[in-house]
Each structure stands twice: as structure tokens, then as C-alpha cells.
N, C-alpha and C positions, 0 to 999 in steps of 0.2 A: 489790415485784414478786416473784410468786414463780419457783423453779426452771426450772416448764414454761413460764412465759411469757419469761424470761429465755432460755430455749434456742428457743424460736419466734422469738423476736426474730432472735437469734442465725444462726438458720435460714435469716431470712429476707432477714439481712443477706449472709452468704455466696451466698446463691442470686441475689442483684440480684447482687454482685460481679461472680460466675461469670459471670452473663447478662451485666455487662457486660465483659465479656473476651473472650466468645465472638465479641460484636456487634465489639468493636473489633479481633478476629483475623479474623474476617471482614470486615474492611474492611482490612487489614493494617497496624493501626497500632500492634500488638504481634506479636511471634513467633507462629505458631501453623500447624497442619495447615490449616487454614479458609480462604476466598476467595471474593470476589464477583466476582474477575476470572473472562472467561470461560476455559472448560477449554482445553488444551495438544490442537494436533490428535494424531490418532493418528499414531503413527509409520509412513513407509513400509514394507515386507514388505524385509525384506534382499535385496539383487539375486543372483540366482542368474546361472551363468555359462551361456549356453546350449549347446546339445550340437550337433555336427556339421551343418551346414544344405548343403544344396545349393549351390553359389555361383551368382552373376548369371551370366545367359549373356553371352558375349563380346561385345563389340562391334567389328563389323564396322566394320574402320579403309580398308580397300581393296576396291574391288567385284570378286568374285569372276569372273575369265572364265569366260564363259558356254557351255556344252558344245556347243551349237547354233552357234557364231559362223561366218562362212563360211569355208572353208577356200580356200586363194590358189589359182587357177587354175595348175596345173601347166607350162602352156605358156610364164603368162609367168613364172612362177619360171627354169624351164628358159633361157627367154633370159637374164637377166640372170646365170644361171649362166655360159653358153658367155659370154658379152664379159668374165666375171672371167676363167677361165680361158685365152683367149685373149690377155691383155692381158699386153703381152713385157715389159714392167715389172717384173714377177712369179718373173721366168725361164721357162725350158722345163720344170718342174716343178710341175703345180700341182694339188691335191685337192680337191673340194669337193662336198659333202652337205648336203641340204636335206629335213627329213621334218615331218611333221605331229607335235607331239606328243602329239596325243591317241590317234592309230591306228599311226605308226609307218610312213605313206604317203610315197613318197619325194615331192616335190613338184621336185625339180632333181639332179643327180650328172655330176660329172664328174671320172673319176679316183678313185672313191671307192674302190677294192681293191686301190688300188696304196699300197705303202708308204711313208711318208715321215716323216722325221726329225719326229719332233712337240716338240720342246724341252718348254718348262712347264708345255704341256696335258696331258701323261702324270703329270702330280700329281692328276688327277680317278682315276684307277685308284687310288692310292693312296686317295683319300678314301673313296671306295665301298667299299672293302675292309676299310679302320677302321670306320667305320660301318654294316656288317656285323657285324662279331667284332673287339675288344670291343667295340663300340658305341658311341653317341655319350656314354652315362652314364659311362663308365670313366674313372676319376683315375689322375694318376701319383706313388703317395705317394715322399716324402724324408723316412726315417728317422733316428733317433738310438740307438743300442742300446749299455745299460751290460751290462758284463760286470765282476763282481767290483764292486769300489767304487772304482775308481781308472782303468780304463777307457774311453774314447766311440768308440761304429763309426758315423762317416757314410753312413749305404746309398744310392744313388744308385739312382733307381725309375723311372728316365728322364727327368725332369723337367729341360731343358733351356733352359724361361724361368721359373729364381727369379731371385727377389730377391734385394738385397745385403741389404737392411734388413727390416723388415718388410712383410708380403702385401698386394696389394688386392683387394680384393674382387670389385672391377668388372672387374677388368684379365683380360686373357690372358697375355702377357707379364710375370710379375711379380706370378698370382696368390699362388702359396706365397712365403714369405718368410722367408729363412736368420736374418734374425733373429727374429722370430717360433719358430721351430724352436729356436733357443739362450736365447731364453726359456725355454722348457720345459725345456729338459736343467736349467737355471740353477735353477729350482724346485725339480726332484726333486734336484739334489745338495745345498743346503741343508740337504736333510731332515736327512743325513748329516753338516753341517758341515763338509764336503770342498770345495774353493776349486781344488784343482790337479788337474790329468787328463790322461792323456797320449789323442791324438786320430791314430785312425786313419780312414782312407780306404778302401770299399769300392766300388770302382765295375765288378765284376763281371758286371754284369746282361748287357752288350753284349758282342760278341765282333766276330774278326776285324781286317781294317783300318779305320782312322776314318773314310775315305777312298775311296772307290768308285775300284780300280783308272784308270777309265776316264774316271775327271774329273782335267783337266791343272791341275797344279800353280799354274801362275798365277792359275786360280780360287778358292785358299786363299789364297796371300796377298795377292788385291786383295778380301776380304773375303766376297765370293759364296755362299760355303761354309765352315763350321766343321767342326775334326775331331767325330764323334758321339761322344756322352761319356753315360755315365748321369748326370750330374745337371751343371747350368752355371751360371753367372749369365748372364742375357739373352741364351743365346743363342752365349755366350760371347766378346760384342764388347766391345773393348777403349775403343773410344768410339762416344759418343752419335750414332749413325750407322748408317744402313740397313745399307748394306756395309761396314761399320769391320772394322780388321785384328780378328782373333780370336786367342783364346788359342790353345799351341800344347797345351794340356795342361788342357781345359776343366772335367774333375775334379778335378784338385790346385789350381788357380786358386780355385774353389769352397771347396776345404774350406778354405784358407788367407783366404778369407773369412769362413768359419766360425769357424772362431779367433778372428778379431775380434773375429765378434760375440759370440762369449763370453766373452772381455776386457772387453767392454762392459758385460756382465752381471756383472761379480765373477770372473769364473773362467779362470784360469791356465793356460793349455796348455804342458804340458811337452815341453822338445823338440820338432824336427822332426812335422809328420806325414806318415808312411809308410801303405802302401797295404796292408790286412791283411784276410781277408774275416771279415765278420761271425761271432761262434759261433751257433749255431744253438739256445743256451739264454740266451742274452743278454736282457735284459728291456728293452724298447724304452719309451725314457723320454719320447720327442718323436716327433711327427710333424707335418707338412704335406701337403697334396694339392696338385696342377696342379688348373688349369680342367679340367672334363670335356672329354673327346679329342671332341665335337660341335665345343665353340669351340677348342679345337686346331688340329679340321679348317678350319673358316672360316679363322681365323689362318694358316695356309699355302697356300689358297687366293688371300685376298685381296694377302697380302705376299708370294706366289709364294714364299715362304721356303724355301730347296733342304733346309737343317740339319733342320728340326723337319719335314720332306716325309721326311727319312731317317731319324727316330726314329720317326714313326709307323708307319713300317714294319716295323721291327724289334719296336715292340709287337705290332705285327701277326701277326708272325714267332713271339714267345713266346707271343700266346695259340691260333696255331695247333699248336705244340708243336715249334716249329723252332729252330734256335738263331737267336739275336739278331744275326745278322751281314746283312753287306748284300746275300751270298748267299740266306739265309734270310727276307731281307726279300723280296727278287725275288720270288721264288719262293712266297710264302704268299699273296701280292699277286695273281700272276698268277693262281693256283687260286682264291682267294675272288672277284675278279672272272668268272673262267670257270662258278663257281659260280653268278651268277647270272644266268648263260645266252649271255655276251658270247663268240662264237666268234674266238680269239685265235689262228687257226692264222696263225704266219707275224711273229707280230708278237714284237719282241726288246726286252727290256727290260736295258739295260747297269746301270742304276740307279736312283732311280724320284721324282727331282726333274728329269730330262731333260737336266741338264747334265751328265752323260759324253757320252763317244764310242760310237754302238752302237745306239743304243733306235729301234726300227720302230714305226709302228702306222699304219694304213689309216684315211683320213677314215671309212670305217663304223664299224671298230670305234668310234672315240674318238667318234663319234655316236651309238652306242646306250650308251656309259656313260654320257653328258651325259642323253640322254633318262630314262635309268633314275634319275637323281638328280632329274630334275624328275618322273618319275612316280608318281604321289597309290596307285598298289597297291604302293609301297614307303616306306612312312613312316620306315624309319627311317633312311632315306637324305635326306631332305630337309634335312638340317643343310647337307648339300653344294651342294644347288642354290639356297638363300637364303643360301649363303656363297662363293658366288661374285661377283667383282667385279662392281657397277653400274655402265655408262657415264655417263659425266661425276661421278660423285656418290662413286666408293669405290675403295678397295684399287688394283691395278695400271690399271685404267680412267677412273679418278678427273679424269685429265686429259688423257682422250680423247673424242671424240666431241662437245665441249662445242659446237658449233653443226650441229648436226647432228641427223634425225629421231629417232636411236638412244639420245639421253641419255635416261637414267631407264627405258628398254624394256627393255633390252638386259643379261643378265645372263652374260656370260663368262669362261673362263681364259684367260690371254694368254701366247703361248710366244714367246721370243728367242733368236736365238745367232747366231752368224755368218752371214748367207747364209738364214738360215732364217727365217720368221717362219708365226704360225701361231694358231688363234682359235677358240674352241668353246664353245658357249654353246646360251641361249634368247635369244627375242624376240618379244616382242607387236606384232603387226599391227595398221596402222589398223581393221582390222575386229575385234581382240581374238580374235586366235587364235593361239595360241602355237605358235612354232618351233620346232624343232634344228637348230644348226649347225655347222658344221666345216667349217675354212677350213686347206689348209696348200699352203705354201711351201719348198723344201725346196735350191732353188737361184737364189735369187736375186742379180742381178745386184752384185759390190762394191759398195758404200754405197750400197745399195738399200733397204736393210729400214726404214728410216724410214716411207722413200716406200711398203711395198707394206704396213704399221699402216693409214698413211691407204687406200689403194687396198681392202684387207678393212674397213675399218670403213665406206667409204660404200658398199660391198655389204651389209653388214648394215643400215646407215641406208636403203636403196633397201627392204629386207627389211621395213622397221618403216613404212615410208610405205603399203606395198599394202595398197589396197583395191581386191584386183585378182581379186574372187571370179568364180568359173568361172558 
């Protein structure tokens, strides 16, 4: 055989090989790129993230009352006004206001221009005037500020319900969190390898007495009232209890909290902490915020809370440019309410949770601030009129009204004290037309005031039954 048929052979040996290699890589019985399976689908487009969309519209959870609904015949509001008024249960002192609140039409009055001691309802001035300036967005930040590397200033930013431990989220009472805050300090001293610190106390912000001259002693220590402090734990009750005794010194109670909880973190508080104000190049290593002063405001609404009714004020006080004192609280409160248009000639404000001795206001006035917190051309007041107590269901009302037309209608502040008793709110009529009211009491008869709650809640229960259209 010669060369050339030797290398054809050869040729042709390789080339059957090859072909059969190919045929067995395409069936995949040897290694190979080749395949008679079918193809791998294409792969997805990588998901992009999408860009701002409009959101769902709300869903409407409660049917809106209806602008048209009938409004109650004047006459017979009127009567059932004169038989409250009249009624000697009550005492010889008795105010009472009844308007439309969509037009601001009186539908009943008796007594409405005459002054009378309004206990816990004079915490709606207060709300309206936070919710006002600064508004319901505003936080009450609790700082940490080093100075030097050996240093920590506690700034107290009003913040009167932390925590001991750390914040909740959900919570009003208890949103910021002193330990949360000593975390942070606990971080940034690390950086440094520094474990000891000596800790000072600035609780500066507040001025004045803690103490509203004209509230009696006995209401501090059966719990009712705590000294105002720039920063507290809860409020600064000493136990788990609505009115539990309170600290007498609700800023050093705090910081010495604080110390804990930065024992708990690793780090050392040297010595005592003394009370020193922040410098003012200090580098702020921690912070926490309060709930925005909207759920502040509900929170003193609903728990009639006197203490955190006196802190807002005094924020109130600083961002009108006044000092922080309970002078300056009065006083920013009365002008931001007069501000929006509530004629307050004659009315006396001793303090402005209602428990001193002193505080005037006429069922009118305290029914056009109710009305102005439920009225829709003042949105940024409406934190106050959905954070007012509902009958039978919440806050101070919670367990009133429970058999009666006015549970779940009936959206009120409820005032007590001695001899007094007193009630201002909304309420929806069988016909869905919403109220204003104000109810007060201002002499009523020795262990009376039980009885005249009941006696104002089934005139506003009478109030929520009319379908008494003219």
C-alpha cells in the first residue's frame, strides 16, 4: 500500500473516529460542548426596582357623616337643656352649651357666659395650642454630649415618659429609651477604649417652680401630679400605677438611671452625678426622640395626665420664645389659643391641667375650642379631637356610659375635683349629625359628683338618641 493510500486510510480512519465522538458528545456519552437535549430557556431580564408610584387610595373604614344630615330641632335641644340645668343635684351652678358643629348654631345654652371652675376640660387649651406651634410632628429629643474624652452631659429635651430600658416603638409612654441612648454613648466610647466617665446632669431647659403655685400639696404626694422635670422615667412614678407616689427630683432619678444603664453596657460612672449644663462645643454622641407631641397630645387627653398637660405647655412656652416656666406656659397657651380666634376675655388660667386653685372659663369659650379641634378647616388640630376619650371604649370614659345611647358616639374631656364636675366633647346624633358640648358644674352638692358624671352623661346619651329634626 502505498504512502497516499496509507494516509487516506488513515484520514479516514480519524474522520469515522471524530464523527463518532461528535455523535456520542451529542447524545452525551462523552464530555463535549454538543447536545441533543433541548436548549436551557432564556433567562429572566434582571428585576429592576420600580420608581415612586402613587399609593392605593384609602379605604374608607367608617362612613363619613354626611353634610346634609338634619340638624336637631332647637326647641327640643333647648328643653332638655333647661331640666339638666335645673336639676338641684347639680347645685346652683350650672353651664351648658349646645351648637351645631358644622355652622357653629347654638341648638341649647344655659349659663354659657358665665364662668366656671372647668377642672380637666382646660387640658383641651393646652392641646390646641401644641397642635398649633410646634405642632403635632414635633419630638422631644434626650441627648448625650461628650465633652473632651472623659466627659457625658445628659440634656433633658422635655421628654418626661422614657424608659428605663430600651424604647418602643408603638408606645407613647416609653417611646425613647434610656437605655437605647447608653447604647449609643457605649459605641462611640469604644472607639476611644475608654470604659470610665464621669456623668453629668443637664436638666436646664425648664425653669421656675416644678409645681404650679396653686395646686395643693396633697396632690403631689398622692400621686396626681409630678414635679415638671426636663427628662423622667414614666412620668416619674415610682410604681406601676396611674397615680403612684413620684419622684421628688425626676431629673436626677433619671440620670441615675442612666448610669445603669451604662454599667450595663461596659462603662463605669465615676463618682456621683452632679448637675452641670452642657458646653455648647460638646459633640453629641447619642440621641433618642419622644412620640411626636400629636400622640403626646392624645396621651394627656386620654389619661387626663396633669404632669405631661404641664410639659406641653412649657414646650409651648419655648417655641413661642417664652421661658419654660409654668408662668410662660400660661401665658403662650392663652395667646396661641386667642390666636385662633377663641375670645378668652375674663377667663383665668391658674395652670393648665385644671388642678390648681383659680382657672375660669365659660361653657362658650371651652365649646368653641372643642368645636375648633373637631373642625375639618383646621387639620392640624384634629390629633385633639380623635384623641379625645370615647365613651364606654377608651382613656377617662372607658368606663362610662357602658349601657347607654352615648357609647361609641360620644367623643369627650372629662374634668373632676371637689364639688366640680364638668364634660366637653362631640357627639353623633341618631340622625348623624355631629355636636359640641360643654357641660359644667362648678358647685355641686358634698358627695355629689359621682352622681352629677351620671346626671351629664345621660344628657349627652338623651343628645346621641335625637332624631329630633325640626
Amino acid at each position: 500500500m502505498g504512502w497516499g493510500t496509507r494516509t487516506g486510510v488513515a484520514v479516514g480512519v480519524v474522520l469515522a473516529l471524530a464523527g463518532g465522538y461528535v455523535a456520542a458528545d451529542a447524545y452525551d456519552v462523552v464530555p463535549g460542548v454538543l447536545t441533543t437535549e433541548p436548549p436551557y430557556p432564556e433567562p429572566s431580564p434582571f428585576p429592576q426596582a420600580p420608581g415612586a408610584v402613587a399609593a392605593p387610595p384609602l379605604e374608607v373604614t367608617m362612613p363619613a357623616l354626611d353634610d346634609a344630615a338634619p340638624v336637631p330641632d332647637a326647641a327640643t335641644v333647648q328643653g332638655l337643656v333647661d331640666a339638666l340645668a335645673a336639676d338641684t343635684r347639680l347645685g346652683p351652678r350650672v353651664g351648658v352649651l349646645v351648637t351645631d358643629a358644622a355652622t357653629g348654631d347654638v341648638l341649647g345654652a344655659s349659663g354659657e357666659t358665665v364662668g366656671h371652675v372647668p377642672a380637666s376640660t382646660l387640658k383641651t387649651l393646652t392641646a390646641a395650642a401644641a397642635l398649633t406651634s410646634p405642632g403635632a410632628h414635633a419630638t422631644l429629643p434626650t441627648r448625650a454630649v461628650l465633652e473632651g474624652l472623659e466627659t457625658v452631659y445628659l440634656v433633658g429635651g422635655g421628654d418626661m415618659m422614657l424608659a428605663a430600658g430600651a424604647g418602643d416603638p408603638t408606645a407613647v409612654n416609653g417611646r425613647a429609651g434610656l437605655g437605647d441612648l447608653a447604647a449609643q454613648v457605649a459605641d462611640e466610647l469604644r472607639l476611644t477604649g475608654r470604659t470610665t466617665i464621669a456623668l453629668r446632669l443637664d436638666d436646664e431647659l425648664f425653669t421656675g417652680p416644678a409645681v404650679a403655685p396653686t395646686v395643693d400639696p396633697r396632690s403631689v404626694r398622692n400621686g396626681y401630679v409630678a414635679p415638671v422635670a426636663a427628662l423622667a422615667v414614666d412620668v416619674a412614678r415610682l410604681e406601676d400605677a396611674e397615680y403612684a407616689p413620684r419622684a421628688e427630683d425626676p431629673a436626677m432619678a433619671a440620670a441615675e438611671t442612666f448610669a445603669a444603664a451604662l454599667a450595663a453596657e461596659g462603662i463605669t460612672v465615676d463618682g456621683r452625678v452632679v448637675r452641670a449644663r452642657a458646653p455648647s462645643d460638646g459633640r453629641t454622641v447619642g440621641e433618642v426622640e419622644s412620640a411626636p407631641l400629636g400622640e403626646v397630645v392624645g396621651y394627656l387627653l386620654q389619661h387626663s395626665d396633669n404632669t405631661i398637660t404641664e410639659v406641653v405647655g412649657r414646650v409651648v412656652a419655648l417655641d413661642a420664645g417664652l421661658p419654660g416656666s409654668g408662668a410662660g406656659a400660661t401665658q403662650a397657651v392663652r395667646a396661641a389659643v386667642e390666636g385662633l380666634g377663641v375670645d378668652l376675655t375674663g377667663a383665668a388660667l391658674a395652670d393648665l391641667s385644671g388642678l390648681g386653685d383659680g382657672s375660669v372659663l365659660t361653657p362658650a369659650q371651652l365649646d368653641e375650642v372643642v368645636g375648633l379641634l373637631a373642625d375639618p378647616a383646621h387639620p392640624g388640630l384634629r390629633p385633639g379631637a380623635v384623641g379625645l376619650p370615647v365613651a364606654g371604649l377608651s382613656g377617662t370614659l372607658g368606663e362610662r356610659y357602658l349601657g347607654n345611647a352615648g357609647r361609641g358616639v360620644v367623643r369627650a374631656k372629662t374634668g373632676s375635683l371637689p364639688n366640680v364636675t364638668s364634660l366637653a366633647g362631640t357627639v353623633v346624633t341618631a340622625d348623624d349629625r355631629l355636636l359640641v358640648f360643654s357641660l359644667m358644674a362648678d358647685a355641686v352638692p358634698d358627695g355629689g359628683t359621682y352622681g352629677a358624671r351620671l346626671i351629664f352623661d345621660d344628657f349627652v346619651a338623651s343628645l346621641a338618641e335625637c332624631g329630633c329634626a325640626a
